[in-house]
N, C-alpha and C positions, 0 to 999 in steps of 0.2 A: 235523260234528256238527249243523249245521241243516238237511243233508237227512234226520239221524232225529230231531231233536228240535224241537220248536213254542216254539224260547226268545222271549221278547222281548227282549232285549237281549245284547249279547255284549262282552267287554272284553277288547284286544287293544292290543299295542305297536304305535306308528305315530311314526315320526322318521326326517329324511333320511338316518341314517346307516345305520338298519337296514336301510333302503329300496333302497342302494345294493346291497344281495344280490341278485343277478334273481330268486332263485328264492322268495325271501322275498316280493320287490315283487309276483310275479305271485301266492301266495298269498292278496297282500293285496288284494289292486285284485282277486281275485274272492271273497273274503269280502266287502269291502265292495260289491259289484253286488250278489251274491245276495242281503246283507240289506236292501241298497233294495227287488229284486223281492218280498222277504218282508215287509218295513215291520216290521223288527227296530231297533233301536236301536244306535247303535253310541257306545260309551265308550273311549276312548284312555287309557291308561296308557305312560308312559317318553317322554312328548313332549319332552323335554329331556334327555332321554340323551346324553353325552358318551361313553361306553363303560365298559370295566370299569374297576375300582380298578388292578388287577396288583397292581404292587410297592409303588403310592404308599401311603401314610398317608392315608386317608379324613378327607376336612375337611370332608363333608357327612354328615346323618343318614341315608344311602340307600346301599343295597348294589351300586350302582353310582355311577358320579364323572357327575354331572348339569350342563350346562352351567351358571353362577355369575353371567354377566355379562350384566345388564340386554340389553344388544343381542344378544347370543346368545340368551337367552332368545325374544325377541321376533320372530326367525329362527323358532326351532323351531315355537314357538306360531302363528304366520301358516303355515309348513309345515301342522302336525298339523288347524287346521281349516280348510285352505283343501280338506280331503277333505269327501265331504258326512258329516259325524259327526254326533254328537249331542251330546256334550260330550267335558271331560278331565278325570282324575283327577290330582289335583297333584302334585308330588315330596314324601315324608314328609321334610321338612326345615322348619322353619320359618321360617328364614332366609330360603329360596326363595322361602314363598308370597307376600309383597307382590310380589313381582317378576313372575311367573306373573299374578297378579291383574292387576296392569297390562296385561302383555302381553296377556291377553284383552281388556282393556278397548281399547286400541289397535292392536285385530285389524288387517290389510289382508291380505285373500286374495292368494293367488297363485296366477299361472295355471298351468297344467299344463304347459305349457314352462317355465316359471319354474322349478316343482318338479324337472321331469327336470335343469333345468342344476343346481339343490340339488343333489340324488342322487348327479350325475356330477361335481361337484365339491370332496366333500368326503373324498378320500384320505388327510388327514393322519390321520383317525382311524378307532379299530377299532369293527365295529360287537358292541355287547354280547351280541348272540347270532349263531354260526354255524350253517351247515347241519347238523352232527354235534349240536348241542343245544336246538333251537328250542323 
């Protein structure tokens, strides 16, 4: 959509577990170059995504199960803007956000091998969107 449209800013899911799709990853990492070469803005949504509900009982305000635990949190968040971003939009929970808030406030980037071992080592869980429904 940014080679037909002049947006300034675009908001898009970024978390290691989405990230582990290749085909999703390479989507991503060239949305975000092209909207550096465009000096677009880029906003994160689902930085803390754990993956779908399924079968469980939702114990968060969010239509997906969002990581819960202070250090999990703090993972995703050092993942989502260790990308060059511009900010994140929070999990509609409110339980969540002192949590999230921290975690920005106690940012530590991570390098790009850092991220790739993320990516490639979080199998236990499903990423909340697949190829057939992006």
């Amino acid at each position: 959509a940014l080679k037909r449209f002049n947006f300034d800013s675009v908001l898009f899911p970024l978390n290691f577990i989405q990230m582990a799709n290749p085909e999703y990853r390479g989507k991503t990492e060239e949305l975000i170059a092209l909207c550096q070469q465009q000096d677009v803005g880029l906003m994160v949504i689902k930085s803390i995504t754990k993956g779908p509900w399924g079968d469980r009982e939702p114990t968060s305000n969010t239509w997906y199960e969002p990581f819960d635990q202070l250090q999990e949190i703090q993972i995703a968040i050092n993942f989502a803007l260790s990308y060059p971003v511009t900010g994140i939009c929070t999990a509609g929970d409110i339980r969540l956000l002192p949590m999230v808030i921290d975690a920005c406030e106690n940012f530590v980037p991570i390098s790009e091998i850092g991220r790739s071992n993320l990516i490639n080592s979080n199998n236990i869980y499903q990423p909340l969107f697949n190829a057939n429904n992006e």
